[in-house]
C-alpha positions in Angstrom: 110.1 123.8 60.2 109.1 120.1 60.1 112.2 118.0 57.7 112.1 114.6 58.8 108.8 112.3 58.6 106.4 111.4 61.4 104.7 108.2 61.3 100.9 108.9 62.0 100.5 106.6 65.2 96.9 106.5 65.0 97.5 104.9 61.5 98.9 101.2 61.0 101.9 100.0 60.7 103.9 96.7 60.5 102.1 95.2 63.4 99.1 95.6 61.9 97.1 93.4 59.7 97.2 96.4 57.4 100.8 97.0 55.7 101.5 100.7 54.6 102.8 103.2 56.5 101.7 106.9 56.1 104.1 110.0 56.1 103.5 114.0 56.7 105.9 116.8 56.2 105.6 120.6 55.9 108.4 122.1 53.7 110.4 124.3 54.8 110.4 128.1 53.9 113.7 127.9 52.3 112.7 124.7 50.5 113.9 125.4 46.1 111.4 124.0 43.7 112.4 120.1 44.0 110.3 117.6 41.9 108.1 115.9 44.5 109.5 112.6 44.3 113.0 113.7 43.7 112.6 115.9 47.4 110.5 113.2 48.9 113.2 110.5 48.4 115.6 112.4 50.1 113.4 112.6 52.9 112.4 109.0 53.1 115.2 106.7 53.8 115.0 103.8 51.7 112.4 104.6 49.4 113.2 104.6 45.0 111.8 107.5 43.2 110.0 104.7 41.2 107.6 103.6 43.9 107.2 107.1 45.0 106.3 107.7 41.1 104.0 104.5 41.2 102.7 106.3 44.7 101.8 109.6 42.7 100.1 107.9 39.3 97.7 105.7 42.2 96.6 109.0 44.2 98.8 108.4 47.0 100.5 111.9 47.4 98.8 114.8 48.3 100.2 118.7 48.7 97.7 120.8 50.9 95.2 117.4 50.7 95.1 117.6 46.2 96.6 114.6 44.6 100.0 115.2 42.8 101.6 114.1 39.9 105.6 112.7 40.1 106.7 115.8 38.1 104.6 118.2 40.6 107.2 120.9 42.0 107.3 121.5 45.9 106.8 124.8 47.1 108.0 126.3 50.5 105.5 125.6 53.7 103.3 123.4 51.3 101.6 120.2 53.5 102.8 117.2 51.8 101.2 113.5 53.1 102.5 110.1 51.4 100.8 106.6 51.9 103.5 103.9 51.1 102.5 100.2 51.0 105.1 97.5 52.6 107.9 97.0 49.3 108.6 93.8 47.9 110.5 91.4 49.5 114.1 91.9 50.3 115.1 88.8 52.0 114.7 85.2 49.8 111.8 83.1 50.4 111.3 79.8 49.2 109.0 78.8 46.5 107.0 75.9 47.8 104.0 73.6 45.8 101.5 74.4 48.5 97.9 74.2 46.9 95.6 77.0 47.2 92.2 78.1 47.3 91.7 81.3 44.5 88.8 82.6 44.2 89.5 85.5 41.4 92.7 86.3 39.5 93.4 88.9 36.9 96.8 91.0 36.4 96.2 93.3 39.0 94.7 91.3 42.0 94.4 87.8 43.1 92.0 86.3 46.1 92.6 83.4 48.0 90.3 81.6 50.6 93.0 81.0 53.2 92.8 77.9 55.1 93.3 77.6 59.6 96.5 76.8 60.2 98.4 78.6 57.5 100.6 81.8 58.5 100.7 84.3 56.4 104.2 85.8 56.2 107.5 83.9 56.6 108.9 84.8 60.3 111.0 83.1 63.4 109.7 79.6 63.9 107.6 79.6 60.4 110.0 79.9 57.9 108.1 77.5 55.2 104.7 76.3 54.5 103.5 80.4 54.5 100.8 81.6 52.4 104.1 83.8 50.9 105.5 80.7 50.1 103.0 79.0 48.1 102.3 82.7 46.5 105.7 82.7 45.1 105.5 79.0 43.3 102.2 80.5 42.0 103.9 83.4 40.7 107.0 81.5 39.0 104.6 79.3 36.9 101.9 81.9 35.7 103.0 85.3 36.6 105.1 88.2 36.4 107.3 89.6 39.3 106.4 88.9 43.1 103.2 88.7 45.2 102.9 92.1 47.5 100.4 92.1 50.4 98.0 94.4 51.3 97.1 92.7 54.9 97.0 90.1 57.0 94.9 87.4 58.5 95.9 85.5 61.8 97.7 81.9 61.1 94.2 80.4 62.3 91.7 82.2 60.9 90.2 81.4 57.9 88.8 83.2 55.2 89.5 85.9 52.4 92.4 87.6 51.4 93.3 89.9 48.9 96.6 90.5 47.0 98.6 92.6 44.6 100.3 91.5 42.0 101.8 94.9 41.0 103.3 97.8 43.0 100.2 99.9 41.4 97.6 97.7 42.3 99.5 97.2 46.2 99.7 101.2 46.5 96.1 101.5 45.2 94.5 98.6 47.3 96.7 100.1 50.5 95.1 104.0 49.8 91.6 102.1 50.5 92.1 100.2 53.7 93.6 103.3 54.4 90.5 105.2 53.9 88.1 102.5 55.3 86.0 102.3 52.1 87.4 98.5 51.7 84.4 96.4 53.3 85.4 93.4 55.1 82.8 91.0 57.0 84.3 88.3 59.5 81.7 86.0 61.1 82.2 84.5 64.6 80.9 82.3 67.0 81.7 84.5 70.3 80.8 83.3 74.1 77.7 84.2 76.4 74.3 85.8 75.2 75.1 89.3 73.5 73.0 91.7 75.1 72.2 93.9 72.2 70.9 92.7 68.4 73.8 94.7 66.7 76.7 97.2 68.8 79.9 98.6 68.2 82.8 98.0 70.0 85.5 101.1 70.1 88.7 100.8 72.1 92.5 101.6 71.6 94.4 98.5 70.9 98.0 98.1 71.7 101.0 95.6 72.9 100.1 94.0 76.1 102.4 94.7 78.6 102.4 91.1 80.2 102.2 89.1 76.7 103.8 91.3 73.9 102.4 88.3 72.0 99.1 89.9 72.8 96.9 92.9 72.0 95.2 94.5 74.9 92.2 97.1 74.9 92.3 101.2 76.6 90.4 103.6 77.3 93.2 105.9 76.9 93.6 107.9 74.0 97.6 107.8 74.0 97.6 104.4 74.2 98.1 101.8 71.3 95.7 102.9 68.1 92.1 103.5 67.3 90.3 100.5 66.6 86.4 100.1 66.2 84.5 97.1 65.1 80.6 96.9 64.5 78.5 93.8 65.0 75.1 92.1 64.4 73.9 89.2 65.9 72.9 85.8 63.5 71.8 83.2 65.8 71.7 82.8 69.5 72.4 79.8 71.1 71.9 80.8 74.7 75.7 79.9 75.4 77.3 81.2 72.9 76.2 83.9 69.9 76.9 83.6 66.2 78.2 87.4 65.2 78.8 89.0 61.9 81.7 91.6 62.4 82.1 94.8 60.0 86.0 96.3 60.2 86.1 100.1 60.3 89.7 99.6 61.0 92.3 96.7 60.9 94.5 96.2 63.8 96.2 93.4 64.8 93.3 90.8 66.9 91.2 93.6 66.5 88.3 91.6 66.7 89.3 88.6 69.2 90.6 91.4 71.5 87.7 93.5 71.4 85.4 90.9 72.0 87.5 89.1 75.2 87.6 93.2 76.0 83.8 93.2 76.2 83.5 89.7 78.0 82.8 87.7 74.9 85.8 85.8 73.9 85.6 84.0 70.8 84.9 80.6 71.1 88.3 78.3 70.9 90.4 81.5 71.3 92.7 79.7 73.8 95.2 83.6 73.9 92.2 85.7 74.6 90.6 83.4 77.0 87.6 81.4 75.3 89.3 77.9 75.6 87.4 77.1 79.0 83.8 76.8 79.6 82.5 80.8 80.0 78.4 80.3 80.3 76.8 77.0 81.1 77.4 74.5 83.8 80.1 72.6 85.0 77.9 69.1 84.6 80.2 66.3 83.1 78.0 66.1 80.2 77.9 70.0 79.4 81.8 69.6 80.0 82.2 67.0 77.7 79.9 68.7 75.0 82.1 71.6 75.2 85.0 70.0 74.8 84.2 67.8 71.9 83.4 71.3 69.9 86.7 72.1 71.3 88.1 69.1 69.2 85.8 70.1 66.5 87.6 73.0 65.9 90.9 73.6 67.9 90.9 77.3 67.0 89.7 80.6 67.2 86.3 80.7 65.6 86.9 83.1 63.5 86.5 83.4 59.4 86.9 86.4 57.3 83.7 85.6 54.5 83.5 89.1 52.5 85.3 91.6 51.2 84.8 94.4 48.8 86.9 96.8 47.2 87.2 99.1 44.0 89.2 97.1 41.4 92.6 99.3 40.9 92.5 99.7 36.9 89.1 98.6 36.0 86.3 100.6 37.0 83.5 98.6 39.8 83.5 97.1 43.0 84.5 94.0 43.5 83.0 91.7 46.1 84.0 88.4 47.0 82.1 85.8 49.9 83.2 82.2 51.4 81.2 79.8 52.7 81.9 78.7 56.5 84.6 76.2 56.9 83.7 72.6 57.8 84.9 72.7 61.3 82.8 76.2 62.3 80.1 75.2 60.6 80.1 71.2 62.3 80.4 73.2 66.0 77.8 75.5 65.1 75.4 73.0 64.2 76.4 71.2 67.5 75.4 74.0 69.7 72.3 74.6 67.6 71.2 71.0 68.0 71.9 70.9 71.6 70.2 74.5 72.1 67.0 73.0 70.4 67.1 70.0 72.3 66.8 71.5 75.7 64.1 74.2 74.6 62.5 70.6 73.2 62.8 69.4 77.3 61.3 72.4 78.7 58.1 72.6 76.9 
């Protein structure tokens, strides 16, 4: 017998830049006919029968792997598995006039183009200027009821996001990052000369034990949770590689731990070790090169540019790109001018 719920560790959960959490039980054999979401609120501490309801009518709760409806009646030793995304908000957050960058907006979803700098979800030490708080100005003047997130980008990182502006459209959005078919492209400018055109990159990810600010990368399949990311190389620049990334899954610095894992740090990344000259000389003028890309762009260089997902009423794929920011793109240029300019003195 199995009656209290077990969070699937190799799933995500609030420290990842996905935010659902996934539940498993097996009924037991005494179990009486219970409506599902009468029997799985019980079981669930803190959860309404509505979003359980609003879980069932998205696909979100299965018996023996088939989706259920709210009304479905449990039956003793059945398999149930739930996929719940993170609820609203329960603590107040400020509405703030903070401009942003939407890209699409419709009753279900809305995408933004996030800028560097911004973090995404009010915290210690960040309690205003969030993306959350500019989301809920937004909402007060042209929408109904509060913005709910699906996941995460780091505070510096740039790129697209995606949110719900219903519980439907949250639980929907969270079953597909949950089943990898969301397709999310980041693109990167990464340190040394990748050896191969295009690779993937596979290694648990969990809390660092020195820095528990920190994600480190094991071997070690107890350890932390499954994380792969693909790659293919865009441009070389002999010093450091331009990188398109594809996310099978979306753990926290998947992709700027994974590459420091592989000894390619993303350039900028001053946590994960590409702050500091990795490949090149030491020559003033290569130093002073460096370090004016390094005031270029006094991040991570990092930007999420695509991402595609089925709409959660409306049938189609949606699929959304960004242009480059103007500090990667003024550092890329940089390296491939100088790149050019000594292949230029060796001919």
């Amino acid at each position: 017998m199995m009656d209290i719920p077990i969070k699937d560790d190799s799933e995500l959960n609030e420290e990842s830049s996905e935010l659902f959490e996934h539940y498993r039980f097996v009924v037991d054999k005494g179990q009486g006919l219970f409506r599902i979401d009468k029997f799985l609120a019980n079981k669930i501490e803190g959860v309404s029968r509505n979003r359980l309801q609003i879980a069932a009518r998205a696909g979100n709760i299965l018996v023996n792997n088939v989706a259920v409806k709210p009304n479905y009646r449990v039956k003793p030793c059945e398999i149930i598995t739930i996929l719940l995304p993170e609820p609203p908000q329960i603590h107040e957050i400020t509405a703030e006039d903070i401009p942003l960058n939407i890209i699409f907006e419709d009753d279900e979803v809305l995408i933004i183009n996030k800028p560097a700098g911004m973090v995404v979800h009010p915290a210690y030490g960040n309690y205003n200027g969030t993306l959350l708080n500019a989301l809920y100005f937004h909402f007060q003047q042209f929408k109904v009821g509060l913005p709910l997130l699906v996941h995460r980008i780091d505070k510096d990182t740039t790129g697209i996001m995606a949110i719900a502006c219903t519980e439907f459209a949250q639980t929907v959005l969270a079953r597909q990052f949950f089943d990898h078919t969301i397709e999310r492209r980041y693109q990167a400018l990464v340190w040394g000369d990748m050896e191969s055109d295009e690779g993937t990159i596979r290694g648990n990810i969990g809390r660092s034990s020195r820095d528990r600010r920190l994600m480190c990368i094991s071997d070690d399949p107890d350890f932390g949770r499954h994380a792969v990311s693909h790659y293919t190389v865009l441009e070389r620049f002999g010093y450091v590689t331009l990188v398109e990334c594809r996310l099978e899954t979306g753990r926290t610095h998947q992709i700027r731990a994974h590459f420091s894992h592989i000894g390619h740090p993303l350039f900028g990344d001053e946590a994960y070790g590409g702050k500091r000259i990795l490949k090149g000389s030491l020559f003033a003028k290569y130093k002073q090169f460096v370090d004016n890309c390094f005031e270029i762009l006094p991040r991570q260089a990092l930007h999420a540019k695509s991402l595609a997902f089925q709409h959660p009423t409306k049938p189609g794929i949606l699929k959304f790109d960004s242009d480059l920011p103007e500090d990667m793109k003024a550092v890329i240029e940089k390296w491939r001018r100088y790149t050019n300019a000594r292949q230029d003195d060796s001919i």
